[in-house]
N, C-alpha and C positions, 0 to 999 in steps of 0.2 A: 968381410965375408962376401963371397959370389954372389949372385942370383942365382937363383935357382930355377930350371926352366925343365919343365916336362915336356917329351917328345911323344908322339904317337902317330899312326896311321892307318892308313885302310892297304895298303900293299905289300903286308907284311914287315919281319923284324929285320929282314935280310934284306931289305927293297934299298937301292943305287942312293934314290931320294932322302930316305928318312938318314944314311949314313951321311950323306954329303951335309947334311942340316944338322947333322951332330958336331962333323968334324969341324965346319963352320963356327960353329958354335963355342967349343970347346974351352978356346983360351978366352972368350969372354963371362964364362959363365957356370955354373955347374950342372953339368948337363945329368940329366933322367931321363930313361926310353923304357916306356912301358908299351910293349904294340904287339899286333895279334902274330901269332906263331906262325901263320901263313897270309896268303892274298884274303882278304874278307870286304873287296870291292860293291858297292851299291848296299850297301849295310845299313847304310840311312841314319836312324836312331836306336837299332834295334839292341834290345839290354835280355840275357839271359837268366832267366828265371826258375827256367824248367831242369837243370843240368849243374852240375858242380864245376868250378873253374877252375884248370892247371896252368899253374906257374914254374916256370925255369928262369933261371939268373943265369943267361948265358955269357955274360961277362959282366963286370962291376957297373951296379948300379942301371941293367939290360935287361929289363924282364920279358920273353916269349911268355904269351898268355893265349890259351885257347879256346878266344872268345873275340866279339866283336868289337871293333874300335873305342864304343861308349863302354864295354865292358871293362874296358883294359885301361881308359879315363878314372872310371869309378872305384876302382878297384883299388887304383894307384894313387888317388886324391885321400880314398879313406882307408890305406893299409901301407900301403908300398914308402910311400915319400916322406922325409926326416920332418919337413915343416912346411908348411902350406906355399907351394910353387907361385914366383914373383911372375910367374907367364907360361901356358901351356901351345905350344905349336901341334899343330898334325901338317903331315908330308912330310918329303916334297911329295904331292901326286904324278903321279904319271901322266897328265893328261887336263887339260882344263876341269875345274868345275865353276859352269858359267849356268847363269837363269834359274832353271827347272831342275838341273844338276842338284842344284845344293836340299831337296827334297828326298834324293836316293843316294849321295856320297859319304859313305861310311869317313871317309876324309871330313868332311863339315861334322859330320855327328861325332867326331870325336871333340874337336873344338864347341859345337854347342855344349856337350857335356859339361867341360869346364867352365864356360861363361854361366851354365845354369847352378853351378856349384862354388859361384861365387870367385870364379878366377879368369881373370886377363886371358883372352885365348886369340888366335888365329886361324885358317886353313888356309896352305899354301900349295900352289899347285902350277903346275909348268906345262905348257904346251906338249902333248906328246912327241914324241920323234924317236925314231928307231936308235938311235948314238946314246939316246939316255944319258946326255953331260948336263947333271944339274949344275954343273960348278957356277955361270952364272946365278940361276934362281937362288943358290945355299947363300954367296955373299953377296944377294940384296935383302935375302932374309938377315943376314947380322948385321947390314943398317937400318935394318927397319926392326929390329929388335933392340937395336942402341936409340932407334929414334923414340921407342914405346918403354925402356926402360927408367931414361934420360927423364920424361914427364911424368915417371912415377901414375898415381891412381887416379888421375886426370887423361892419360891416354887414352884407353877404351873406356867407356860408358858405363857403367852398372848392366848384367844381364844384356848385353850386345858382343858379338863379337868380331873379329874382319874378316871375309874370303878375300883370298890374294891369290889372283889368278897373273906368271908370267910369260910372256911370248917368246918363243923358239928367237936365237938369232940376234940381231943388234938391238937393246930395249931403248926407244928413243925418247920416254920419259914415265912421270907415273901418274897416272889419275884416279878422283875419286869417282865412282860411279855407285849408280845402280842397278838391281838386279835384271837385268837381259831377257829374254826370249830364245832360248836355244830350240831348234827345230830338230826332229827326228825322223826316220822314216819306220814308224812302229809297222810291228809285224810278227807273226807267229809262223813258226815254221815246222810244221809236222811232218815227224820220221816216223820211221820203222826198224824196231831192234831186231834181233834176228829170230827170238818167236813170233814175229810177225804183229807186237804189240806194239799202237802209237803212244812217241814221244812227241814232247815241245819244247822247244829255246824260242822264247819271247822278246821281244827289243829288237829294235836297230838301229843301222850306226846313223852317226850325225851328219845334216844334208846341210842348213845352213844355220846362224842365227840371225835373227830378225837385226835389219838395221835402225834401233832404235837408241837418239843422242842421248849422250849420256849414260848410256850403258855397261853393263862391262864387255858384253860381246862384242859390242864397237869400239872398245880402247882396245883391244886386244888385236880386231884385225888391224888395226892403225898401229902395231907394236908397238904399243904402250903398259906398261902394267897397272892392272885393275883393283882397286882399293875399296871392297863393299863393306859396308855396317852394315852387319846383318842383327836386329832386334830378335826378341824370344816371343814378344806381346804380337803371336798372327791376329788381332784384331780388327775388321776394319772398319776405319772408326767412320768414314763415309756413312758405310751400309747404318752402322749403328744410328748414326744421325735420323736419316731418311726415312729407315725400318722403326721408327721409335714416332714419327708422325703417320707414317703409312697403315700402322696398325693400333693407332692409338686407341681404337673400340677392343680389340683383343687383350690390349693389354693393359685397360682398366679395371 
C-alpha cells in the first residue's frame, strides 16, 4: 500500500504551487488535497466556529472547502481521509514564510494543525517570483518526502513540525536553521470610498531580514534551502527559570 499524504494550503485549491506538489507526488504516494476554495493567505491559526463549512470534490480525492487552511486540515484529519495520513504537506507558498512569518501564514497553520493532531507535517514554501515555476521546489519536496518517509516515526519529533523555505534559481544546498527575523515596513494606509467614508489596508511589504547565523533568512539569501523545527511548546523556559526566583515572594 502507498503512503498516504495530505496536501493543503493557504493559496487556494487552484494555486500553481499546491498542483506541482501534487503532481510530484503522485507516482510516489497517495496523494489527498483538502485546501481552501480560494486565496485564504495570513490565516495563521484561525479555525471557524461561527459558520458551517462547504465542501466540493472537485476531482477524486480534491476537496474545495470554504474555510481556512487549519479548517480544511481539521476537517480532512476527522472526516475526509480513509486512514490516518503517513505526512501532511501545506504549499508550495507563493513566497517565503521566514521568522515572524510563520505567526500569520495560513501555509504553517495548516502544517501546525497536523502536527497538533498527531501527524508528521511540513510547510513548504518558494521564494516568490512572477514565472511561478515551482517545478524545482515540488521535486525537492519528493526527496525530502522519500527522505521523511524512508525514517518512518523517527523523522519529525512528536508535536513539531518543519517550515521549508526554497530559493528562486540554482538551490546550492540545504541547511538546518532557525527561526529568523524578517523585517517589514508596517503601515496603515487610509482611503476614502466614494461616500467619503475612511477605509484601511494594514501591513507592508518586506524591507530586509536580519542577518542572523544560522537562520533561515540567512540560508535563503545564501540560496540554500531552509530546514526549521518548528516545536508547539511557545514556552520560554529561560523566562520560566529566572521568573520562578525573581518572584519567589509572589509565588509562595
Amino acid at each position: 500500500m502507498k503512503p498516504l499524504i495530505l496536501l493543503s494550503n493557504d493559496d487556494g485549491i487552484r494555486a500553481p504551487g499546491l498542483q506541482a506538489l501534487a503532481s510530484a507526488l503522485s507516482s510516489c504516494a497517495e496523494v489527498m488535497i483538502a485546501a481552501p476554495d480560494r486565496e485564504r493567505s495570513a490565516s495563521a491559526h484561525a479555525i471557524s466556529l461561527d459558520h458551517p463549512l462547504r465542501v466540493e470534490e472537485i476531482a477524486p480525492r480534491s476537496f474545495a472547502i470554504d474555510g481556512t487552511p487549519v479548517d480544511c486540515v481539521y476537517l480532512a484529519l476527522h472526516h475526509l481521509v480513509p486512514r490516518k495520513p503517513d505526512l501532511c504537506l501545506s504549499g508550495i507558498n507563493n513566497g517565503f514564510n521566514l521568522g515572524s512569518d510563520l505567526f500569520y501564514s495560513g501555509t504553517v497553520g495548516a502544517a501546525r494543525e497536523a502536527a497538533l493532531r498527531g501527524v508528521p507535517a511540513a510547510a513548504l514554501s518558494l521564494e516568490r517570483q512572477s514565472s511561478q515555476d515551482f517545478s524545482a521546489a515540488a521535486e525537492f519536496a519528493r526527496s525530502l518526502v522519500a527522505e521523511l518517509l524512508g525514517r518512518g516515526a523517527s523523522a519529525i519529533e512528536p508535536f513539531t513540525f518543519l517550515n521549508v523555505n526554497v530559493p528562486a534559481g540554482i538551490i546550492k544546498g540545504v541547511r538546518l536553521t532557525t527561526m529568523g527575523r524578517r523585517v517589514y515596513r508596517d503601515q496603515v494606509s487610509v482611503r476614502q470610498d466614494l461616500r467619503g467614508k475612511s477605509y484601511y489596508w494594514i501591513g507592508g511589504p518586506e524591507t530586509k531580514g536580519d542577518d542572523v547565523a544560522g537562520s533561515d533568512c540567512t540560508a535563503v539569501c545564501q540560496g540554500m534551502v531552509s530546514i526549521t523545527p518548528i516545536g508547539l511548546d511557545l514556552t520560554h523556559q529561560p523566562s520560566l527559570s529566572r521568573l520562578s526566583l525573581a518572584w519567589a515572594a509572589l509565588l509562595a
